[in-house]
Each structure stands twice: as C-alpha cells, then as structure tokens.
C-alpha positions in Angstrom: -0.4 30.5 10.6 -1.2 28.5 7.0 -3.4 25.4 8.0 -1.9 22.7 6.9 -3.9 20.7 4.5 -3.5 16.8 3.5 -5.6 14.9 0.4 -5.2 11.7 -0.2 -6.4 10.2 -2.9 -7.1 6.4 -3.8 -7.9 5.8 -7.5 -9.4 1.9 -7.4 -10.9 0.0 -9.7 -14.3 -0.1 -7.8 -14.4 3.3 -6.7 -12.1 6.5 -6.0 -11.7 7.4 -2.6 -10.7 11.0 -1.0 -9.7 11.8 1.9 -8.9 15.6 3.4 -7.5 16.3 6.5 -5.8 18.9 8.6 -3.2 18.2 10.3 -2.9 19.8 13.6 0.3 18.7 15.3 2.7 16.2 14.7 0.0 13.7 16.1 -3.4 14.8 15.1 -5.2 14.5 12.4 -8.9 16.4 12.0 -10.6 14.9 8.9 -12.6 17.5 6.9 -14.3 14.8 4.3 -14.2 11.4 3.5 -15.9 11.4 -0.3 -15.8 8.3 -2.8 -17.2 7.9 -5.9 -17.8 4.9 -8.3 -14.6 4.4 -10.8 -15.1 4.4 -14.6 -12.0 3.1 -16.8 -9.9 1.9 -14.2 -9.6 -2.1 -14.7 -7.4 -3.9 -12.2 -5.2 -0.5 -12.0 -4.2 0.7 -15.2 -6.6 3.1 -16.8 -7.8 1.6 -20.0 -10.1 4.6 -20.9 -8.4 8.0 -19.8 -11.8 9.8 -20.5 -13.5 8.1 -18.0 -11.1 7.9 -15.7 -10.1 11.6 -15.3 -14.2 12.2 -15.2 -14.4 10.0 -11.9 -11.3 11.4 -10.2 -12.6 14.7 -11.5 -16.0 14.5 -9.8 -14.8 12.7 -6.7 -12.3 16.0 -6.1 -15.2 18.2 -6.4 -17.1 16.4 -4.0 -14.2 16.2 -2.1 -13.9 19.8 -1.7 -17.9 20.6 -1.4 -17.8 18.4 1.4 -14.8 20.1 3.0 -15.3 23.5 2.0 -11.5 23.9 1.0 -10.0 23.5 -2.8 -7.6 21.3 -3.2 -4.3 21.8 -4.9 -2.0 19.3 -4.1 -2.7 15.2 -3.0 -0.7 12.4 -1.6 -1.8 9.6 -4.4 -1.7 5.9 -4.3 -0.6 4.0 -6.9 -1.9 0.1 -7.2 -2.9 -2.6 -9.4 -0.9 -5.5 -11.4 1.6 -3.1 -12.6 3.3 -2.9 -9.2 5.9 -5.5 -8.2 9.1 -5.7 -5.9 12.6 -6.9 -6.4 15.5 -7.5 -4.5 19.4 -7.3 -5.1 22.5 -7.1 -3.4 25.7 -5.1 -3.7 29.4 -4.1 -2.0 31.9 -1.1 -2.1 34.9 -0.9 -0.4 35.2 2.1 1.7 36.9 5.4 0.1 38.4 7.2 3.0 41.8 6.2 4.4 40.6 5.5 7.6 38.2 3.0 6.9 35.0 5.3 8.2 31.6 4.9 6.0 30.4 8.0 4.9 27.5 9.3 3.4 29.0 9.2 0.1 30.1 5.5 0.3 26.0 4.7 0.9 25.3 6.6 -2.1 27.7 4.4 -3.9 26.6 1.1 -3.0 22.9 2.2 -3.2 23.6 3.2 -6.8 25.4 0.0 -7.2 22.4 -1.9 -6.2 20.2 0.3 -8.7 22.3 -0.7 -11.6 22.0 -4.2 -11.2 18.1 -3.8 -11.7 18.9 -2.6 -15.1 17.8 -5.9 -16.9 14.8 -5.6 -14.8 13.3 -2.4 -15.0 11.7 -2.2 -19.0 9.2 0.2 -19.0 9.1 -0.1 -15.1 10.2 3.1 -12.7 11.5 2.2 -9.3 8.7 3.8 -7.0 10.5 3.2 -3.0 14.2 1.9 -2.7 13.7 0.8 0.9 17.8 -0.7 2.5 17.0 -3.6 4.2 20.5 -5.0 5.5 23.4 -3.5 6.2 26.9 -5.4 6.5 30.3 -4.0 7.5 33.1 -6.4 6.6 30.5 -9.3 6.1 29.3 -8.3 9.9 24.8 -7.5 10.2 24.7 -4.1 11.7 21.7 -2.5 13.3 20.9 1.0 11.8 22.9 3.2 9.9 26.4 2.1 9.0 27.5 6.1 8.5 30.3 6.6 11.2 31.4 3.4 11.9 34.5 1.5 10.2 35.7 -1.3 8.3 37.1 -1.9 5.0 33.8 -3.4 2.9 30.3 -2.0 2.9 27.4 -4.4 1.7 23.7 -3.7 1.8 20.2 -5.8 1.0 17.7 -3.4 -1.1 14.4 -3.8 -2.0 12.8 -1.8 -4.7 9.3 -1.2 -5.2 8.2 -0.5 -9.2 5.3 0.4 -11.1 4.8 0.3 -15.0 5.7 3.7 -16.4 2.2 3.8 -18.9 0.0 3.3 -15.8 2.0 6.4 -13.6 1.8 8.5 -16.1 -1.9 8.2 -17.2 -2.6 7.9 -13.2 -0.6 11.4 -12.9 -2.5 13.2 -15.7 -6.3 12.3 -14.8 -5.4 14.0 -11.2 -3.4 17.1 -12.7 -6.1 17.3 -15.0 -8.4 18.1 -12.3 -6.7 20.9 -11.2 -4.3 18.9 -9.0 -0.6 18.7 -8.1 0.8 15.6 -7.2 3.1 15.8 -4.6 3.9 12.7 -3.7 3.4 9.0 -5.4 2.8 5.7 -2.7 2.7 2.4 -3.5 -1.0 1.1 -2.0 0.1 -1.6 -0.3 2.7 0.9 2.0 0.5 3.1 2.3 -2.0 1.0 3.4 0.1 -0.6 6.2 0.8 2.6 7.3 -2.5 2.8 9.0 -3.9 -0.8 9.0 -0.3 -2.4 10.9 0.6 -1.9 14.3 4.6 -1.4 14.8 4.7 -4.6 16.7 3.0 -6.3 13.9 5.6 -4.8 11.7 8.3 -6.0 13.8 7.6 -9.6 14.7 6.5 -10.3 10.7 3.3 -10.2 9.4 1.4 -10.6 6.0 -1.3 -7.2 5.4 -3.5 -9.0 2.4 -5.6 -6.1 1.0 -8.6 -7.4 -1.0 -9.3 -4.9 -3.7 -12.1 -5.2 -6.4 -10.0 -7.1 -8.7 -6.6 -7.3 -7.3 -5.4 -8.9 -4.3 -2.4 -6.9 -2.8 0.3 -8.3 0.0 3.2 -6.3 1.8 5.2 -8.7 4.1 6.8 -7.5 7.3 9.4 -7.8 9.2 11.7 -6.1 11.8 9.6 -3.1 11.1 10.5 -3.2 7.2 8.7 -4.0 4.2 10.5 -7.2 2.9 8.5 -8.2 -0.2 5.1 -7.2 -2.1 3.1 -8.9 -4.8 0.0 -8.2 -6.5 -2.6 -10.8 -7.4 -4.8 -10.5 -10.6 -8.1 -11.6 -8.5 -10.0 -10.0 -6.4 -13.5 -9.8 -5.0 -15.4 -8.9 -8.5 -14.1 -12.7 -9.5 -16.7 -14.0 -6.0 -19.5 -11.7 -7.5 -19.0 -13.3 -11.2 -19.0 -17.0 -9.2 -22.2 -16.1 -7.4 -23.8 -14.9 -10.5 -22.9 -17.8 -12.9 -23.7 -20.2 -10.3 -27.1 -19.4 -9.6 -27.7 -17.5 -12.8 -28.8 -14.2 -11.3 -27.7 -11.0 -12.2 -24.1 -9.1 -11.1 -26.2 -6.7 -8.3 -28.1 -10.0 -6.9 -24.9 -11.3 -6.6 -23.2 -9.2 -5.0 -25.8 -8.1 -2.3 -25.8 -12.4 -1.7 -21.9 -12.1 -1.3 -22.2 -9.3 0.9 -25.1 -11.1 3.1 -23.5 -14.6 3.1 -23.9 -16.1 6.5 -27.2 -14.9 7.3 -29.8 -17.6 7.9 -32.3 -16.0 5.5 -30.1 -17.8 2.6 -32.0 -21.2 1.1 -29.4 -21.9 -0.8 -26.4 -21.3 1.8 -24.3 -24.4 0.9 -24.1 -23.9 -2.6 -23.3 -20.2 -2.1 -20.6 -21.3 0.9 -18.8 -23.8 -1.9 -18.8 -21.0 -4.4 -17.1 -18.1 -2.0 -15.1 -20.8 -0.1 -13.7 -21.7 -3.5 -12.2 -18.5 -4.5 -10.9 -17.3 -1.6 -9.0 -20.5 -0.9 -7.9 -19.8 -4.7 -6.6 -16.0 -3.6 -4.8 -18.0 -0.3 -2.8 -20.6 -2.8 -1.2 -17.6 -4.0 -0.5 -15.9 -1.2 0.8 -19.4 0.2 2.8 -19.8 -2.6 4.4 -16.7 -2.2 5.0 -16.4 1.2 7.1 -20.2 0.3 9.0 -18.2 -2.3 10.3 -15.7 0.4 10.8 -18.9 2.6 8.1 -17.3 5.6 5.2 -19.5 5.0 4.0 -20.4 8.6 6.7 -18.5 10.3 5.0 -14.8 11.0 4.1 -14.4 14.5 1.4 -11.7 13.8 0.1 -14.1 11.0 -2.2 -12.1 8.2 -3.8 -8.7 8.8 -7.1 -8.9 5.9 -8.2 -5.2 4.7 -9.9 -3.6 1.8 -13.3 -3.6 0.5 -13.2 -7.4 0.1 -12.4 -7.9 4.1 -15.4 -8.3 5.0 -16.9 -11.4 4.1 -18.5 -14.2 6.7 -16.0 -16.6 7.7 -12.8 -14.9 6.1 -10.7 -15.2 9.1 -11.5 -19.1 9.3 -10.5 -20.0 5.6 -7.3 -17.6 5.7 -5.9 -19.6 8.8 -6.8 -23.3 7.4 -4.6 -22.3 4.3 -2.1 -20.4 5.8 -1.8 -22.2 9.0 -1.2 -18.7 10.7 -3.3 -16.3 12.9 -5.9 -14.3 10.9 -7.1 -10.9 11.9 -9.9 -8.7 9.7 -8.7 -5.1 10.2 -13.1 -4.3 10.9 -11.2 -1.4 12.8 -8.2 0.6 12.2 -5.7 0.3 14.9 -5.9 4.2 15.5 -4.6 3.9 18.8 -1.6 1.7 17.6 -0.3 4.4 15.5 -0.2 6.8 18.5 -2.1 9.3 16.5 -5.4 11.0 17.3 -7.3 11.0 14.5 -10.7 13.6 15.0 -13.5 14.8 12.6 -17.1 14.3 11.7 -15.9 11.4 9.1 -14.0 9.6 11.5 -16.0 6.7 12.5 -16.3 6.8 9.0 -12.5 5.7 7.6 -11.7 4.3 11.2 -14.2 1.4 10.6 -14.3 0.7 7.3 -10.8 -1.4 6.5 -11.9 -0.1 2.8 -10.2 3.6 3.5 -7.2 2.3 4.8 -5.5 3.6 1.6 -6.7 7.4 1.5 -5.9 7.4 5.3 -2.7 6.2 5.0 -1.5 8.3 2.5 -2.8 11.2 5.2 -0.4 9.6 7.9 2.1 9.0 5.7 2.2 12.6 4.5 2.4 13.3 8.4 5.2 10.9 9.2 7.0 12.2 6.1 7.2 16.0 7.4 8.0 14.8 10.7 11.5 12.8 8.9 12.5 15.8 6.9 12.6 17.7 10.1 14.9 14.6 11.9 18.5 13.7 11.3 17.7 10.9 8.8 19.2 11.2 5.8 16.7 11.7 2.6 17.7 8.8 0.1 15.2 9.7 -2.4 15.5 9.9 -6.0 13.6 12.8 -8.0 12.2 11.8 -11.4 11.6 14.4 -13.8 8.5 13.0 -15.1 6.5 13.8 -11.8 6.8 16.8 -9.8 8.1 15.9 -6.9 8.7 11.5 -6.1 8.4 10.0 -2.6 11.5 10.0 -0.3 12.7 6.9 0.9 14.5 7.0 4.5 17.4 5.3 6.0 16.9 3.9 9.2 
C-alpha cells in the first residue's frame, strides 16, 4: 500500500516553515520533519521580491526533504498576510420543485446568489473558502442541512474568505517553482484553528489571535463555525523596532530583550515594560474594535486563544484580558489531545509546543480531515479555479 504523505507549508514573513507527515489512519499522524528557514522577500504576506522568495521556500523544501528522506511533490499551503479579508452577504430562492422539497440544486442556486452579490467587492480579490453559516426555511433557523426538508423560501448567511489575486499567484509560483504541486490553498488563520482550537472552544465562541512577525491575524468562532477574520498590519517586528528606538540599541539586542522581558536580570525593566505594554495594548484596540463591529466584544465564553511566534511574551495573557475583558489563554501547547488525533514522530515535541507551527500542522490535519469528508455524505461545495490546480473544498454541514 502507497504511504500516504502530507507537506504543509507556511510561507511567513519571518521564516518559512515545513512540515511532513505520514498519515497513518484516519487519526494519526507520524511527523517525518519539522524544517524552517529564515524568509527573504516576503513583507507582511505579499512577496515583494519573487527572487528571494522562491530561494527561501526553495531551500526550506530541500531541507524539508533531507530531513525526511522523502521528495516532495505535492503541499497543503497557507496563504496569509494583509491581503486576506472576509465578507458576509445574504440571499433567498424560492424552491423549484412542486412539492416544496429543497434540493441540492436549489443550494447551489442560492449559494450562487450570494456569490453574485460580492461582485462590487471582489476587485482583484478571489474568494478563497465560502463557508454557509445560516440556513432559513420560510424565514424559520434550521440546524444542518436544509436538503430534504420543505417549504416554499430558502435563505442562507455566507461568509467568504478572499485573498488578493497578485499575492496567490506569486505565492503559487515560488512553490511550483521548487518542484512542487499545490494541491490545496488555506487561509492561515483556518488552518491555524484547526490545530490550536478545541471543538468546544469553537462552539461556545472564541477569538484565536495569531501574532505573526508583522501581521496580527484573528478568526472568530462560533457554534463550531468561523464567523469573521481580519488581518492587522502590526505584528511583533513593530515591539522589536520600539525596543530598539527606545533604548537605541541595535534590531538583534532588541529582540533577544523582547524575548527575555520579565527576567530580573533587566536594569531597565520599567522602561522596556512601557514600551512592549504599549504596543500590544495597540494590537488589542484593534482587535477590540473589531470584535464591537461583529457586535461579540465581551461575549465569547472561551475568550482569546493567543498563538504564533509573537505568543510568547511575559505577561501577554494579563494585558489581552484587561483590554478585552475576556479569558486569555497562550496556546504554549497545542491541544493535541482536543483534536482526538495522535500525533507521533521524532519532531513532535517539537510543533506540539511551539504555538509558532500551528500553521504547517494545521494544514497536515486539515489535509486529514479533508480526505476523511470526501469519503462522508457531505456534499462538496467547492469551487475549482483554473488558475490553481486544484482549490480548497468548502463543506456543508
């Protein structure tokens, strides 16, 4: 029997991340490598010098597959940075057949009627994940799918997930021109949560804040559904810059002080405390004013979940609940157990505790989660686009 092999690849600004992984049933996962390597023209996302770029997704491949003694050929790949956004629209059909029972053919229709009413809104933007949200029969919530049951009106809540056309398609040709096929594109922030949110987070209503380099990325929950994401042009670089102009020392002093804060060794501890309580109080304004705009400021029970690189600095937790006025967890360790999967492999300890690879491991599980759909009843929604290979499937529930 073929082994079945999963890459997932994470192209940040900071560094590029890749994960490879065999997956063994539909529950384990056995990680052959966990490779990263620092990330050259990548700013904030979008790739401002494709040269460079292609170079460090090149050599962090290679490594990749040194590492785990396999070539790969095909990746799961994330796709982040200011270029991603969400909107959400509403629209109704009335039911075709005679009878009054919704078929799969009257979801298409209103689906597509929802997609044309993002027309205005999608210049130079491709819809990434068209995830339904609500479902009404006859102005009547239904739970699930509305394909079987009757009534005369069919309405449904959408929300679609885009990306800047420019940035996919120079993310999509640094990784083919490795060698590699992408199979599959993910937002960062979804497939993030994938692996950093447990399902009761997901369905009470959370926040999972994901502090990159130099964006901040945030993917609300709720009733086990992603209901809104927005990225944030600041990130932990913009600390590091602080640190540096405030006590005029250079970017790699700075960040190994940003990195240490809160250890008693540090003479000038107040000054540095004012500098990084000052951003991040900056980065939770706008995820406060964000959360108002979605009207669920203060009212997730699972509060914020922080991850990324950036989630690990001294007295995070503290500032995010003062601002936010809701519980604050760091995700210091993946919530493996959570996910019900078993995740094995010399590099585990390695992604499982570092919040930093929740990405490339998410995109792993999501490729697993994926397969396991297709061989369900749910019905694939997805929409291929001929500019990429093969696109990412959204499901109904």
């Amino acid at each position: 029997m073929a082994r079945k092999i999963i890459t997932g690849i994470d192209a940040g600004t900071s560094t590029i991340k890749v994960v490879v992984a065999e997956q063994k049933d539909d529950r384990h996962l056995h990680i052959l490598s966990a490779t990263q390597k620092n990330s050259e023209g990548i700013r904030r996302g979008f790739i401002t010098n494709f040269e460079e770029a292609s170079n460090s997704i090149k050599s962090a491949i290679k490594s990749a597959e040194k590492v785990s003694g396999i070539p790969i050929k095909h990746a799961y790949v994330a796709v982040g940075g200011i270029s991603l956004g969400s909107i959400k629209t509403k629209d109704s059909v009335m039911i075709a057949r005679a009878d009054g029972e919704i078929t799969d053919y009257d979801l298409k229709r209103v689906l597509d009627q929802c997609e044309s009413n993002l027309a205005n809104n999608l210049s130079n933007k491709q819809i990434l994940h068209e995830i339904p949200l609500n479902f009404k029969i006859d102005n009547n919530s239904i739970m699930g799918r509305p394909v079987g049951m009757k009534g005369n009106k069919l309405e449904v809540e959408t929300l679609y997930i885009t990306c800047l056309n420019q940035h996919l398609t120079d993310l999509v040709k640094a990784i083919e021109n490795s060698g590699v096929s992408v199979d599959d594109i993910v937002a960062s922030p979804l497939a993030a949560s994938t692996i950093a949110l447990t399902k009761h987070q997901k369905e009470v209503g959370c926040v999972l804040a994901n502090i990159g380099a130099s964006t901040v990325s945030i993917i609300v929950y709720e009733e086990d559904r992603p209901i809104s994401l927005e990225i944030f042009p600041i990130g932990s670089k913009h600390i590091t810059n602080d640190i540096a102009l405030g006590f005029q020392i250079p970017l790699e002093d700075a960040e190994k002080l940003k990195m240490e804060f809160g250890a008693e060794t540090s003479t000038a501890k107040r000054k540095l405390n004012d500098i990084i309580e000052a951003r991040l109080n900056d980065i939770f304004e706008l995820i406060e004013s964000h959360l108002k705009k979605i009207n669920r400021n203060g009212l997730l029970p699972a509060g914020i979940i922080l991850t990324g690189g950036g989630a690990g600095l001294f007295s995070l937790e503290d500032i995010a609940k003062s601002s936010l006025r809701l519980p604050a967890k760091t995700n210091k360790l993946l919530p493996i157990q959570g996910q019900d999967i078993n995740i094995t492999g010399n590099y585990k300890d390695q992604v499982v505790n570092d919040p930093g690879w929740s990405v490339a491991l998410g995109l792993c599980v999501w490729n697993m989660r994926d397969n396991e759909k297709n061989s369900s009843s749910i019905k694939n929604m997805g929409k291929f686009k001929p500019n990429l290979k093969r696109w990412f499937k959204i499901f109904l529930p």
